[in-house]
matplotlib code that plots the C-alpha trace (Angstrom):
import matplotlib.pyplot as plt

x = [171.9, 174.7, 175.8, 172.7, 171.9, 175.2, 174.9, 171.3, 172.0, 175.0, 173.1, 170.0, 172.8, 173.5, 170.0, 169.3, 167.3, 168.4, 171.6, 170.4, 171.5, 169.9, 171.1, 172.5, 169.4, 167.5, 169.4, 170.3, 166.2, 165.4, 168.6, 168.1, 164.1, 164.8, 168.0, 166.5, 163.4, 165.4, 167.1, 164.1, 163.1, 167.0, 166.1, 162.7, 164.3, 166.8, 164.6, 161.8, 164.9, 165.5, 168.5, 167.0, 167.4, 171.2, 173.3, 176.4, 174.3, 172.8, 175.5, 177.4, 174.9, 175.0, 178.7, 178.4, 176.0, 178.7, 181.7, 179.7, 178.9, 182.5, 183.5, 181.2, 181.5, 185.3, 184.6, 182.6, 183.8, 186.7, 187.7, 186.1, 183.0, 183.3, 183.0, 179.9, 178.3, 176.8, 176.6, 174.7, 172.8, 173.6, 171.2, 169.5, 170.9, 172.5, 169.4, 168.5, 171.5, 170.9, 167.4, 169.0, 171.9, 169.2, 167.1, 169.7, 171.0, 167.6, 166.9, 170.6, 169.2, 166.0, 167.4, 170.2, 167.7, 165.9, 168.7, 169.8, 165.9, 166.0, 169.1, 168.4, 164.6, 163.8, 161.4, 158.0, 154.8, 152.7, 152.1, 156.2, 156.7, 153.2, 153.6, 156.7, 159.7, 158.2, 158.3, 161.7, 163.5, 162.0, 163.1, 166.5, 167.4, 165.6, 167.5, 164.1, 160.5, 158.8, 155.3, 152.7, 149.1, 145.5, 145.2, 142.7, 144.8, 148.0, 146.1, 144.4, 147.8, 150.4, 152.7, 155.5, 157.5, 154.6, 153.9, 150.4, 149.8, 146.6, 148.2, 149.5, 148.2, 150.3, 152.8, 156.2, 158.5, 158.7, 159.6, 162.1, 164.0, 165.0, 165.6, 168.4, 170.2, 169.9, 171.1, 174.0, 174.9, 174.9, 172.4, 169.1, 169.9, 166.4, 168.5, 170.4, 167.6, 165.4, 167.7, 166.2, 163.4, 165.7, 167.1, 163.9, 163.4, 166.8, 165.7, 162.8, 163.9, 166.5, 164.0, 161.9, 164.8, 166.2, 162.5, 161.7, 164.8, 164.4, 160.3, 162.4, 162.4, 165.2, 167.5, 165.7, 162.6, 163.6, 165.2, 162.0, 160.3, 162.3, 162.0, 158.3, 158.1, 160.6, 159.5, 155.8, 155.7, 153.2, 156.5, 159.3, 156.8, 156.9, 161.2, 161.4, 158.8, 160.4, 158.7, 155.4, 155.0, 153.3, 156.6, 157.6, 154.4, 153.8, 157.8, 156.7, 153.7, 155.3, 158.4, 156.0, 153.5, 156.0, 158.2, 154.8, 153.7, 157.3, 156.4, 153.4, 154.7, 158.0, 157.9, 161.0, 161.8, 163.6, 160.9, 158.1, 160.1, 160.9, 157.3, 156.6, 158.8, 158.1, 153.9, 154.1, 156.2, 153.0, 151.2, 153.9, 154.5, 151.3, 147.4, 146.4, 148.8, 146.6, 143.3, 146.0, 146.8, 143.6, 144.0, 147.4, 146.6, 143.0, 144.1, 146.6, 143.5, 141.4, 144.6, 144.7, 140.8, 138.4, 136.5, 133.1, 134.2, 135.1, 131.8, 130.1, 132.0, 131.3, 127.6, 127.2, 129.5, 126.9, 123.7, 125.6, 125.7, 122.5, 121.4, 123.1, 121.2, 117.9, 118.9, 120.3, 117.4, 119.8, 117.7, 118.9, 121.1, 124.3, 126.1, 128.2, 130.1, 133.5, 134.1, 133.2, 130.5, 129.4, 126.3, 124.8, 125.5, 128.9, 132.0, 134.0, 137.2, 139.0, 142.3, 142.3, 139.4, 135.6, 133.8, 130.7, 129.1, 127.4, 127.3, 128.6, 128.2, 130.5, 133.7, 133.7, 134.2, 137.1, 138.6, 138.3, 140.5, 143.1, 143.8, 142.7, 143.2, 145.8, 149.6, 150.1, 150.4, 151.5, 149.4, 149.9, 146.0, 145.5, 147.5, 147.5, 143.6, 143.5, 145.8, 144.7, 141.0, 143.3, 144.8, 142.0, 140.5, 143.7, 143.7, 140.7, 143.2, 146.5, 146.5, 150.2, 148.1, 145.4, 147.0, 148.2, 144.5, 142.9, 145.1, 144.9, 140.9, 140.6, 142.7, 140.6, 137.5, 138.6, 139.7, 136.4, 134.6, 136.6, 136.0, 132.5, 130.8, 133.2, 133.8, 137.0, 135.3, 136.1, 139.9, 138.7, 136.7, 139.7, 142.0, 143.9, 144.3, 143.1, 146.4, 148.1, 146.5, 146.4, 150.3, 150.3, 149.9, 151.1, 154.8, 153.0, 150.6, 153.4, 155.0, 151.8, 151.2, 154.4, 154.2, 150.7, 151.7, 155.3, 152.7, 150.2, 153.3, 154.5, 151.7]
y = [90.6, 91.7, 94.6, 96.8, 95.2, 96.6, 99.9, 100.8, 99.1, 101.6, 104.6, 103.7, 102.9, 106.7, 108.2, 108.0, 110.8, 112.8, 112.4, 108.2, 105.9, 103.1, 99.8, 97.4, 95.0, 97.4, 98.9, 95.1, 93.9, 97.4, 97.6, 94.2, 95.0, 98.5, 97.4, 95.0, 97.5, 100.1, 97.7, 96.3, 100.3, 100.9, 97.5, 99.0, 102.8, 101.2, 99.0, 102.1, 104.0, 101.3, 100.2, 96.3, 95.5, 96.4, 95.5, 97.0, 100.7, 98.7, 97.7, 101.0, 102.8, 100.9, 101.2, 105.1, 105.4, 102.8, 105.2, 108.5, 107.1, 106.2, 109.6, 111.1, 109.4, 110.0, 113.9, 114.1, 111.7, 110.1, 106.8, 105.8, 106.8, 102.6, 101.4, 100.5, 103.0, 102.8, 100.2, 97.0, 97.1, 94.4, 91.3, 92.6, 88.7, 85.5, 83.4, 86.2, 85.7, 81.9, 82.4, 84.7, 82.0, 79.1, 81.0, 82.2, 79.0, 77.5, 80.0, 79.5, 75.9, 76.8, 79.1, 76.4, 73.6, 76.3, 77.2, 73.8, 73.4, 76.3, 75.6, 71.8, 71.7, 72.3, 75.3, 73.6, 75.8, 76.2, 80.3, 80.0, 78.3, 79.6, 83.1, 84.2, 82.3, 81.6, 85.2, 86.0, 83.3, 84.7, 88.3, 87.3, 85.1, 87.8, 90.9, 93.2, 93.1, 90.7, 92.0, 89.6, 89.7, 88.3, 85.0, 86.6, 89.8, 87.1, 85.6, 87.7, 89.8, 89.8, 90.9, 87.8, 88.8, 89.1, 85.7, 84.9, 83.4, 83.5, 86.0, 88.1, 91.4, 90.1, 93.2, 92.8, 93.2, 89.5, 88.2, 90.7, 89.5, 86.5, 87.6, 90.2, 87.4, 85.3, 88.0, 88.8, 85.4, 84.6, 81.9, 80.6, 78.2, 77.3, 77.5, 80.2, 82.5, 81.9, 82.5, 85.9, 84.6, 82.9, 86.4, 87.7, 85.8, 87.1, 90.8, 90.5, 88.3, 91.3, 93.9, 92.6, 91.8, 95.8, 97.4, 95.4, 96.8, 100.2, 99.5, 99.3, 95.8, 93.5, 91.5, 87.7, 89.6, 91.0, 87.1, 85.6, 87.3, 86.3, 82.7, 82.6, 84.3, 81.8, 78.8, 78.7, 76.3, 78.2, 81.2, 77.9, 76.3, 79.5, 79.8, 76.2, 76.3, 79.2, 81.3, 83.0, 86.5, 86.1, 85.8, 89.1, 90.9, 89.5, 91.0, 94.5, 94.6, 93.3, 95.8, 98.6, 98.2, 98.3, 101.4, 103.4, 102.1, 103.4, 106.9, 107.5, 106.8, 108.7, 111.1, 109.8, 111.0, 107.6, 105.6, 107.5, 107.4, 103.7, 103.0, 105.3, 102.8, 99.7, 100.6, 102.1, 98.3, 96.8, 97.3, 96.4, 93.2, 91.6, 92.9, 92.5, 94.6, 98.0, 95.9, 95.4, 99.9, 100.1, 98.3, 99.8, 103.4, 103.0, 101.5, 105.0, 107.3, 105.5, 105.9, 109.9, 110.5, 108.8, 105.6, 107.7, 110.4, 108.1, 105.8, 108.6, 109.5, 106.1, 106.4, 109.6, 107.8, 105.2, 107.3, 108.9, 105.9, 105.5, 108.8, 108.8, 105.6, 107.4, 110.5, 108.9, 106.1, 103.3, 102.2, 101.8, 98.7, 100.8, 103.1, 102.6, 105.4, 105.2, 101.1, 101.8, 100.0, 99.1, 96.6, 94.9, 91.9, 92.7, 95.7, 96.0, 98.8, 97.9, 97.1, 96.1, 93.7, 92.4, 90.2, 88.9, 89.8, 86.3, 85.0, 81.6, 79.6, 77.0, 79.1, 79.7, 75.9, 76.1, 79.0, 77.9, 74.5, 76.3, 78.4, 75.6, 72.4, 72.4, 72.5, 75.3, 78.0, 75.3, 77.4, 80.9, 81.9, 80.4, 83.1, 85.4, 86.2, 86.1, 88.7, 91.2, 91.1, 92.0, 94.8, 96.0, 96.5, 98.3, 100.0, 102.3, 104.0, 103.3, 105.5, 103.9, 100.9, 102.6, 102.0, 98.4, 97.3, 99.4, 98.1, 94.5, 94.9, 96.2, 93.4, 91.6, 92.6, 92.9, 89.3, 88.1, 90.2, 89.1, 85.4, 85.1, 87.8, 87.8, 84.9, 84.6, 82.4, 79.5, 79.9, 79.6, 76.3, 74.6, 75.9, 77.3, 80.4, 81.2, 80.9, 82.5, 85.5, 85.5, 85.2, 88.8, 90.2, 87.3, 89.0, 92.2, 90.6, 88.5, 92.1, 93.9, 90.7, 91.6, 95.0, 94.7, 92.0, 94.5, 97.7, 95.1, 94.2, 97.6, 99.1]
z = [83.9, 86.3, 84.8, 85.0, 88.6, 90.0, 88.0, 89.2, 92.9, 93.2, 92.0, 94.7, 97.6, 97.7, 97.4, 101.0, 102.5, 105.0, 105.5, 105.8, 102.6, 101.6, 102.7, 100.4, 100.7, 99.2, 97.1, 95.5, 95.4, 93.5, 91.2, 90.4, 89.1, 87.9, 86.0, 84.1, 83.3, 82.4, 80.1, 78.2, 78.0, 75.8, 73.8, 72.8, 71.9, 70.1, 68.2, 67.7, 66.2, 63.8, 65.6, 66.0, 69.6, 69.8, 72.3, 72.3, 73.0, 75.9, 77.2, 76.3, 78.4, 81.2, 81.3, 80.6, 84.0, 86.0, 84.9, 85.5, 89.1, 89.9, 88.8, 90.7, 93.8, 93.6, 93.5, 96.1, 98.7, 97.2, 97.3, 100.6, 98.8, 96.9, 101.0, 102.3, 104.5, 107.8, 110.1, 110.6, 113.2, 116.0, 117.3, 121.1, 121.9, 121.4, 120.2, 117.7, 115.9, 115.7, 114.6, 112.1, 110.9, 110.9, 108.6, 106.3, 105.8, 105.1, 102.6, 101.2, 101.0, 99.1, 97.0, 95.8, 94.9, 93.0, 90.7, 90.2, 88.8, 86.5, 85.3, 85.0, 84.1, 80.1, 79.6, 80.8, 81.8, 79.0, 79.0, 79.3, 75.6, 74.5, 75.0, 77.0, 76.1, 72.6, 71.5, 73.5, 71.4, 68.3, 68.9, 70.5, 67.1, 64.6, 66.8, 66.5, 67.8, 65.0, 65.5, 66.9, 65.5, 65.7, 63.7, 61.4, 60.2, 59.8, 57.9, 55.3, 55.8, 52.4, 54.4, 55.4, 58.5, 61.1, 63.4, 65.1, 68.8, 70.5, 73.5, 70.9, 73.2, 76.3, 77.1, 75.6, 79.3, 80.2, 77.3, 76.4, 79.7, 78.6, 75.2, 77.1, 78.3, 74.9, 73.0, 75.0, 75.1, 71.4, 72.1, 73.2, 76.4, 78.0, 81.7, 81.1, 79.3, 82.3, 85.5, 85.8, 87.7, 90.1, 90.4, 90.8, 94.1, 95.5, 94.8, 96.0, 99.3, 99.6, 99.0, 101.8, 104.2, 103.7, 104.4, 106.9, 108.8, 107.6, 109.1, 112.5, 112.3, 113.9, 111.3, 112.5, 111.7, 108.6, 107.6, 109.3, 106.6, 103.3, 105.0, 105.0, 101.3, 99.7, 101.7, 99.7, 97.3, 94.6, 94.4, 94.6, 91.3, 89.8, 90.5, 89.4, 86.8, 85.2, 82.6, 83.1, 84.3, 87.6, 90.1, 88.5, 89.0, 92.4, 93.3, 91.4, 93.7, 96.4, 96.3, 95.4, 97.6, 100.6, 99.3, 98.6, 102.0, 103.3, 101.2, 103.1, 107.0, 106.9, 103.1, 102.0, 98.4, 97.1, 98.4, 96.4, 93.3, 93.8, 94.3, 91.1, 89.6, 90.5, 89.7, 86.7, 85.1, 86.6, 83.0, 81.2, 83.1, 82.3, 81.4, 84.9, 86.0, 85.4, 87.4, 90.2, 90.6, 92.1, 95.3, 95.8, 94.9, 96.1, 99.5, 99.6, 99.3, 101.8, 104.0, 103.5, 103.1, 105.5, 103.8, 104.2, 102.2, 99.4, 100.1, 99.4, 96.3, 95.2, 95.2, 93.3, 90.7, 90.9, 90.9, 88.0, 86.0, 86.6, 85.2, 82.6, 81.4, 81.8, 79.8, 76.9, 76.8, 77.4, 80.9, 84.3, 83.1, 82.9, 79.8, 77.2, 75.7, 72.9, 73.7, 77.5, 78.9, 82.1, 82.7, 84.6, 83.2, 81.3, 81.8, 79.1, 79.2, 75.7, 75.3, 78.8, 80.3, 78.7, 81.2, 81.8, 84.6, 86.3, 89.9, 90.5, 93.4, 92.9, 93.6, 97.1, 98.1, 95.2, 97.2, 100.8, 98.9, 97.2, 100.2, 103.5, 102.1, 99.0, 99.7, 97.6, 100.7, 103.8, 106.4, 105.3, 105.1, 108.5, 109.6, 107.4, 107.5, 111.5, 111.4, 108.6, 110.6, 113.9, 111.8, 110.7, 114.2, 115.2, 112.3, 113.7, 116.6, 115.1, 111.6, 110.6, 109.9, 107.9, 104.5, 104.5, 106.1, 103.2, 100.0, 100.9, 101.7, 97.8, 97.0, 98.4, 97.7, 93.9, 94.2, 95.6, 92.5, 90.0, 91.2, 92.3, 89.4, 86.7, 83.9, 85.7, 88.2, 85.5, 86.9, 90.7, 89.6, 87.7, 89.8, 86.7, 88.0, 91.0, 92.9, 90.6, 91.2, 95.2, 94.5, 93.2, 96.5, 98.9, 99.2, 100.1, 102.7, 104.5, 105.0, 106.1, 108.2, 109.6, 110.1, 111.9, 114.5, 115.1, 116.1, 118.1, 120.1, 120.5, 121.8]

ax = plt.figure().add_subplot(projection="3d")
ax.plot(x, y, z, "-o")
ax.set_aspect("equal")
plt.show()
């Protein structure tokens, strides 16, 4: 877990732009992510290549890149190229740097009681030793990617090897995380296997903490925000509780988000292709991940072409649709063509979502309790919802707020679709789910919460 952390962190450190490196905040929160990615991507090469999931190429790699780095840096700069660069920039006055200590010792605090729980706790949520953690310890122990497949083919199938689960779809990243650290290891340890999500939260903490800063923010701002990210108690249940995919999607989204936010204000090069990065895992994180590329890439076009423009494009699309129903005799309902449909009662895209289309009532009062009356949030959405509308009426004179106003209204409104009109509403009501998914984008909205009230104040 270390190794490709440092090697990838110490590549990002000197891809400033400009003339401008990236601080060490970042370049920690991203390695960490992108290390581990990069890994699972040599795990599967190997094991495409008939090489099993082989780690002594994996770790030769990563020790190739450190090596090449070193030698590289000591070329160009020499030695004093290993010292940190830059400077830190300095608190405007005394109680800022309190504020600062406080909250870095409260989050120290947090962050402590949350590894003493994943190391402590026995694997525990259900899609963790279902799914996740199930299939990791299976590949770590077997040393390849034993194939999962529907109940009915593993049964009628003559061929022994192959193992069945009802998730047998889910993308193969998460588990293969854990499996990293068991197979370097020589053993399955539910603690030790799972400490990558308690990783995860420091990367993304740091993540936050370095863009914030490199936003223009001050360093209490920039620890105010990693406080009120780690003090929520659905992302300290998902730290503690260690083992489905959620935390990591919410971190990719979060992380992603902020850097393709960062891309769009200021053009930086390493912030596009950290942004690339840290989207493109979104689909191999979890299935939701591709439903969750529209709000971010369709709150960037709203952000560079006006909303009218793309209302507009929306209803030919629509008026399309509709057309198309007529000519090929299929009605006004909707189309279907090569396993796309879309109805009115039902959309169907395959490999990648099939609901049923079907209002239900009963989910807003299940909504205003997960996010008003349940502890899951303390009182984020009180605040968090005042501000977005105040960002959004800013966001008509003050273009730099155009793009986090539009991707977390798509979130949003996708959210509210997927809830209220989908089957998925069933989640909302039970509460399976529901917070699960507004997790996802919280990270993301605490630093566009952020970032709106900074330009309010400014201006």
């Amino acid at each position: 877990m270390l190794l490709p952390w440092i090697a990838t962190a110490l590549w990002l450190r000197r891809s400033g732009s400009g003339g401008e490196p990236l601080g060490w905040p970042i370049a920690l929160g991203y390695g960490y992510f992108l290390g581990l990615f990069l890994t699972v991507l040599l795990l599967r090469i190997w094991d495409s290549l008939g090489l099993g999931l082989n780690v002594v190429l994996t770790l030769s790699t990563w020790f190739f890149l450190v090596g090449v780095w070193i030698l590289w840096s000591y070329r160009r700069r020499g030695r004093s190229a290993l010292a940190s660069q830059g400077s830190v920039p300095g608190f405007a006055s005394g109680w800022q740097r309190w504020v600062w200590y406080g909250l870095a010792a409260l989050i120290a605090l947090r962050l402590g009681v949350l590894g003493a729980e994943v190391l402590w706790r026995p694997l525990t949520p259900w899609d963790a030793w279902t799914v996740w953690a199930l299939r990791a310890e299976l590949w770590a122990y077997a040393g390849t990617l034993v194939p999962f497949v529907p109940r009915a083919e593993w049964l009628a199938s003559e061929v022994t090897g192959a193992y069945t689960i009802d998730a047998h779809h889910y993308p193969k990243t998460v588990s293969l995380i854990p499996a990293w650290i068991a197979l370097v290891s020589g053993v399955w340890i539910d603690g030790l296997a799972l400490l990558p999500w308690l990783g995860a939260v420091v990367a993304l903490l740091l993540g936050l903490y370095g863009q914030v800063k490199r936003f223009g923010g001050t360093p209490w701002e920039a620890m105010l925000v990693a406080y009120v990210v780690v003090s929520l108690p659905m992302l300290g249940v998902h730290t503690a509780l260690a083992g489905y995919a959620d935390l990591w999607l919410a971190a990719a989204i979060g992380l992603g988000g902020v850097a393709l936010w960062s891309w769009w204000q200021r053009r930086e090069g390493i912030q596009g292709l950290l942004a690339g990065a840290m989207l493109l895992a979104l689909p191999t994180l979890k299935v939701e991940g591709w439903v969750w590329l529209v709000p971010l890439l369709g709150g960037l076009v709203l952000a560079w072409v006006r909303p009218l423009y793309v209302l507009l494009a929306a209803a030919f699309l629509a008026t399309g649709v509709l057309a198309w129903g007529q000519v090929t005799g299929e009605g006004a309902a909707g189309f279907a063509v090569h396993g796309w449909s879309l109805w009115l009662d039902q959309i169907s895209i395959p490999g990648l979502i099939a609901v049923q289309l079907a209002y239900e009532p009963e989910v807003w009062k299940a909504l205003v309790q997960a996010l008003f009356v349940f502890g899951s949030w303390h009182l984020l959405w009180f605040v968090l919802l005042p501000v977005l509308t105040y960002g959004a009426v800013r966001a008509g004179r003050d273009a730099v707020l155009r793009i986090p106003v539009y991707t977390l209204f798509v979130a949003l409104l996708l959210m509210g679709f997927l809830f209220t009109f989908t089957d998925a509403s069933q989640w909302a009501v039970s509460f399976t789910s529901v917070n699960r998914l507004l997790l996802h984008f919280v990270p993301l909205s605490v630093f566009a919460a952020w970032w709106i009230l900074r330009v309010g104040c400014r201006s």
